[in-house]
C-alpha positions as a Markdown table, in Angstrom:
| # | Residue | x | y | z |
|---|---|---|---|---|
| 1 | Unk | 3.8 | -16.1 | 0.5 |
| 2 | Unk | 4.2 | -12.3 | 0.3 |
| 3 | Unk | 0.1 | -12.1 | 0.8 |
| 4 | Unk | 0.9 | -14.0 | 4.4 |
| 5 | Unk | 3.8 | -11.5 | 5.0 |
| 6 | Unk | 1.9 | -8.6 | 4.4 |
| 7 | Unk | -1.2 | -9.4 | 6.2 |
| 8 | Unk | 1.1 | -9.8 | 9.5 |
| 9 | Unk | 1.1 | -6.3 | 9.4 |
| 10 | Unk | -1.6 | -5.3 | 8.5 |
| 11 | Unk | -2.6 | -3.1 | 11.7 |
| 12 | Unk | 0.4 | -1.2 | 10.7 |
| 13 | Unk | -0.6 | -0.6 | 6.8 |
| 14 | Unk | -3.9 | 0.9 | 7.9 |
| 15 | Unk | -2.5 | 3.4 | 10.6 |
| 16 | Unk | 0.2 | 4.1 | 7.4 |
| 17 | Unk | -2.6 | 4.7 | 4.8 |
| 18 | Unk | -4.3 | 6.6 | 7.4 |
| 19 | Unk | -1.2 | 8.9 | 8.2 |
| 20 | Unk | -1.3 | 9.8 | 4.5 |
| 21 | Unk | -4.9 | 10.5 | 3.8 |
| 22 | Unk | -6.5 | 11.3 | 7.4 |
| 23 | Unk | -9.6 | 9.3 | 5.9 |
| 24 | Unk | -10.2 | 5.9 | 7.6 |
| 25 | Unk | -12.2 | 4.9 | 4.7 |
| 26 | Unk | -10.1 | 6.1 | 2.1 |
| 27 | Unk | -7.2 | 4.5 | 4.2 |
| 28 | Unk | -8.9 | 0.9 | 4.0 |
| 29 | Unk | -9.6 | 0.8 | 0.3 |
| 30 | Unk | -5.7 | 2.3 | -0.3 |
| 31 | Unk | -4.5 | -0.8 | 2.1 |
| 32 | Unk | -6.8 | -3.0 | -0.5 |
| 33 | Unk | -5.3 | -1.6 | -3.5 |
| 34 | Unk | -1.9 | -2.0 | -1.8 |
| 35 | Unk | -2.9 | -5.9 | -2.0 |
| 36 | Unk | -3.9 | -5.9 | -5.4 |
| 37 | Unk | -0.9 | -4.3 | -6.7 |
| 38 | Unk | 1.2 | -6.1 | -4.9 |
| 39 | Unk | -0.2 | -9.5 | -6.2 |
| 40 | Unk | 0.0 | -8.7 | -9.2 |
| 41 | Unk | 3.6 | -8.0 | -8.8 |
| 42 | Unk | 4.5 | -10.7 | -6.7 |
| 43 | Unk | 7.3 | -12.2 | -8.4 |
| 44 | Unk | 9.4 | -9.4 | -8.5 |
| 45 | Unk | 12.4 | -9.4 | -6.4 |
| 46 | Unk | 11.7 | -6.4 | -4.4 |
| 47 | Unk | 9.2 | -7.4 | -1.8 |
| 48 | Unk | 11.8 | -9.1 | 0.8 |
| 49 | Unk | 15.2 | -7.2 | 1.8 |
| 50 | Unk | 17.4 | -9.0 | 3.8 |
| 51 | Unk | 14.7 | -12.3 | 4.5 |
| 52 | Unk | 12.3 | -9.1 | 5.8 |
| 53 | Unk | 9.4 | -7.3 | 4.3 |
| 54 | Unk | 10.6 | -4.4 | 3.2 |
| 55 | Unk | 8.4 | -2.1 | 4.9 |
| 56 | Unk | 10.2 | 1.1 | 2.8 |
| 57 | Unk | 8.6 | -0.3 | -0.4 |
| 58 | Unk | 5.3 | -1.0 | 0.7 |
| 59 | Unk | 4.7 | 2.7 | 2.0 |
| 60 | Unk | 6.0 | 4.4 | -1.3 |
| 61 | Unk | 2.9 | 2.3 | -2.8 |
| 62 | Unk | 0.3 | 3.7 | -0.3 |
| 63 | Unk | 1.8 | 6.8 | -0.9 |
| 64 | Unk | 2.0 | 6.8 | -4.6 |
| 65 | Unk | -1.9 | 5.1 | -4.6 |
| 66 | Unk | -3.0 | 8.3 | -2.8 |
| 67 | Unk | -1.5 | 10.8 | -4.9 |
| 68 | Unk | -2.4 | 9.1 | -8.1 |
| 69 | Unk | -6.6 | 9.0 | -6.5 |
| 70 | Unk | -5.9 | 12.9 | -5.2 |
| 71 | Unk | -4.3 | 13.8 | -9.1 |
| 72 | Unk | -7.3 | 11.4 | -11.2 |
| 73 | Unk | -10.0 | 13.6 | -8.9 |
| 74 | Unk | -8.1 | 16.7 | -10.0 |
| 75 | Unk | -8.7 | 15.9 | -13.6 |
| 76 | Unk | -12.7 | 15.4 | -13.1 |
| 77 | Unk | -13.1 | 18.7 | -11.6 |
């Protein structure tokens, strides 16, 4: 069920990713890893605030994707 939420709004996660990164690519595979993460947390209480998606909570993990990709390439160089 939160899958079906999410993918409403998916329009809106890729012009979110993109606001972080500036990288269309980079924004569609942090929207993908969004997904991933958020099925495999799916039972956890903190997808739906008030019967809505909360939309707060699903940034923070686009955010938090990209600055755990920017601070893994850090480390390589």
């Amino acid at each position: 069920m939160i899958l079906k939420e999410l993918a409403k709004s998916d329009v809106k996660w890729r012009e979110m990713a993109y606001n972080i990164c500036r990288d269309k690519t980079l924004a569609d595979e942090l929207v993908q890893e969004m997904y991933l993460k958020v099925h495999a947390n799916k039972d956890k209480d903190v997808w739906f605030r008030n019967d809505k998606l909360n939309m707060p909570y699903v940034y923070s993990i686009l955010h938090n994707l990209f600055y755990d990709l920017q601070r893994s390439k850090s480390k390589v160089l």
